[in-house]
C-alpha positions as CSV (number, residue, x, y, z in Angstrom):
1,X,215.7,268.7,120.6
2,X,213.7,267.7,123.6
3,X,211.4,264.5,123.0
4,X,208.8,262.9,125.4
5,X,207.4,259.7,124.7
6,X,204.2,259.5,126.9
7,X,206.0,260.4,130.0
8,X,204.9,264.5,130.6
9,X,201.9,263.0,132.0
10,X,203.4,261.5,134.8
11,X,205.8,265.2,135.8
12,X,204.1,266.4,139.0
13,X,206.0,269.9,138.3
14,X,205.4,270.5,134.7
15,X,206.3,274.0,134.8
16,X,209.5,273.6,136.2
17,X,209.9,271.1,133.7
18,X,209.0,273.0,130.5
19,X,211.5,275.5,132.1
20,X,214.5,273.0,132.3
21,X,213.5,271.7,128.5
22,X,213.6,275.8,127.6
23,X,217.0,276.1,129.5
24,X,218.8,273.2,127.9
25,X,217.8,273.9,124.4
26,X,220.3,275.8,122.0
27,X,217.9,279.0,120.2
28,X,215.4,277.7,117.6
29,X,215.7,273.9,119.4
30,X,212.8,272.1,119.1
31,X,210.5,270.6,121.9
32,X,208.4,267.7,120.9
33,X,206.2,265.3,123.4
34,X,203.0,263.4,123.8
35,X,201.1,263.5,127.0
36,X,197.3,261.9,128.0
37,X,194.6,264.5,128.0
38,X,192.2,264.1,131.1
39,X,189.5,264.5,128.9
40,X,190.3,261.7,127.1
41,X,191.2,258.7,129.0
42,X,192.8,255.6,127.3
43,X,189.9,252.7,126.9
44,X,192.0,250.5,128.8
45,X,191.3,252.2,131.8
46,X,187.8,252.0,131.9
47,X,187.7,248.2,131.6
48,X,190.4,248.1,134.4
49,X,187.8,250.1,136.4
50,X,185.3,247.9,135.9
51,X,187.2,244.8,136.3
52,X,188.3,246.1,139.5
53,X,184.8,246.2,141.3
54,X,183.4,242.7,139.1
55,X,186.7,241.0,141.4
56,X,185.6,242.6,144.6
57,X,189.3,244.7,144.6
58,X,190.2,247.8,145.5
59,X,191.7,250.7,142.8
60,X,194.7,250.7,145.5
61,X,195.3,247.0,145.2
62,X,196.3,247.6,141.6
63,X,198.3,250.3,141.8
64,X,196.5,252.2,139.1
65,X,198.1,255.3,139.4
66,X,196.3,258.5,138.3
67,X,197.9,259.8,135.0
68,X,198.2,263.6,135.7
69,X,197.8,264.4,131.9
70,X,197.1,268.0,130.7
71,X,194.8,269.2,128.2
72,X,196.3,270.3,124.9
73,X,195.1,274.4,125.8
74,X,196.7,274.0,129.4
75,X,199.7,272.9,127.9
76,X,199.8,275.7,125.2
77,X,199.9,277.6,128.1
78,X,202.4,276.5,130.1
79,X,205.0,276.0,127.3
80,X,204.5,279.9,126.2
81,X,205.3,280.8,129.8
82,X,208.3,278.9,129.8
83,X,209.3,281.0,126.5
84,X,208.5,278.7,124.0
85,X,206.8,279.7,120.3
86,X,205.4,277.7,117.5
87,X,203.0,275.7,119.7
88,X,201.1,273.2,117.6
89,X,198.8,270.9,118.9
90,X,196.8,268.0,117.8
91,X,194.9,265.2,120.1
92,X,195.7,261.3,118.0
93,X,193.8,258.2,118.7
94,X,196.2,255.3,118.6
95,X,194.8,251.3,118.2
96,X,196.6,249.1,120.5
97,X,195.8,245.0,119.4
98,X,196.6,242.6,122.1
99,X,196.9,239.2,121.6
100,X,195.2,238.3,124.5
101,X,194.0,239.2,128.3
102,X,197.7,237.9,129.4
103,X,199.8,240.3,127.3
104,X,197.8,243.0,127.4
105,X,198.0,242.9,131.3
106,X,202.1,242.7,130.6
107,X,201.6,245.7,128.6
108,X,200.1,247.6,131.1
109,X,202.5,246.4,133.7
110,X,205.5,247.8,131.1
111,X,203.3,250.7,130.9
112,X,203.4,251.3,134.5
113,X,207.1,251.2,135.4
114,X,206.1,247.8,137.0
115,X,204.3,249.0,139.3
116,X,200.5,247.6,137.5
117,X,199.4,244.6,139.8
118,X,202.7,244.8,141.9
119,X,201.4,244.0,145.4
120,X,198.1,241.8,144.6
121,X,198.3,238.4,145.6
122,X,198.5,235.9,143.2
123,X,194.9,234.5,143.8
124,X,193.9,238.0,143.4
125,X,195.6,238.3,140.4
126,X,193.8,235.9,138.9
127,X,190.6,237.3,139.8
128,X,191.0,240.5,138.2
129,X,192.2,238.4,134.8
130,X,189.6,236.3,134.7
131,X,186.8,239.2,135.3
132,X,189.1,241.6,132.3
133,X,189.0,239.0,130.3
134,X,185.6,238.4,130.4
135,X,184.9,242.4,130.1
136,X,187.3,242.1,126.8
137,X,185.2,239.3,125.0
138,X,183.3,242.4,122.9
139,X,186.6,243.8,122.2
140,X,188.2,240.8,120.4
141,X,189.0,240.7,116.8
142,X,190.6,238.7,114.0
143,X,193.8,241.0,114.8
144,X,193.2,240.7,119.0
145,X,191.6,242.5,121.6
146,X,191.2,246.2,119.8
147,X,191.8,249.1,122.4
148,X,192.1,252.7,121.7
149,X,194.3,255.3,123.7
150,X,194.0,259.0,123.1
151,X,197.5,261.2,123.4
152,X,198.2,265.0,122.5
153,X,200.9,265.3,120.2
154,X,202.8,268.8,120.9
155,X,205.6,270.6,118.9
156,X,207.2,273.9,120.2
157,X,210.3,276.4,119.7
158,X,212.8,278.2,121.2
159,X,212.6,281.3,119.9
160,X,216.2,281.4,117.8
């Protein structure tokens, strides 16, 4: 088996990589991954967008990468031109609850391979915190601040 866990998103080449997954597997191996669709984009990002421009920053001073998701049809495509069968498909809305601005910002840094905030300043930092949390106010329940991400779920085959 070949599993994924929210990373085909960020494969420039996913061709060549539904062709390496194809390769390795043994006949009738199983192919299993989750991947942002571009239609869909996690809530997350939207109140990062907007607490972007409230701070006066730039999308480059936060390293917000673009996630280079595919839509679950695209993908249904590629992995049958790689050779693989048995493509199912289904698009799953997942709640995240964050304690609070702070660890949800640590969450997005893990999220990002580090790379979430890396080069602001510290006084910028705190800008874009401040102007998040403030954005997030609406968002907080008993359980946290409630945010919803959206991910296809995708099984396939090779054919035994």
């Amino acid at each position: 088996m070949v599993y994924l866990n929210s990373v085909f998103h960020w494969i420039k080449d996913k061709p060549k990589a539904l062709a390496e997954f194809f390769r390795v597997l043994k006949p009738g191996g199983r192919l299993g991954l989750n991947t942002q669709d571009p239609d869909h984009p996690h809530e997350f990002r939207h109140f990062v967008s907007r607490a972007i421009a409230d701070a006066g920053l730039t999308v480059e001073h936060l390293s917000l990468q673009p996630a280079l998701g595919i839509r679950a049809a695209g993908l249904e495509i590629l992995a049958k031109a790689a050779g693989f069968n048995a493509f199912r498909s289904e698009l799953k809305t997942l709640v995240d609850l964050h304690d609070d601005t702070d660890s949800l910002v640590a969450w997005a840094r893990s999220s990002s391979f580090g790379n979430f905030l890396a080069v602001v300043a510290p006084a910028e930092q705190e800008l874009f915190r401040r102007s998040l949390g403030h954005l997030l106010e609406a968002r907080h329940t008993s359980r946290g601040i409630r945010l919803e991400r959206y991910l296809v779920f995708a099984t396939a085959r090779k054919p035994a």
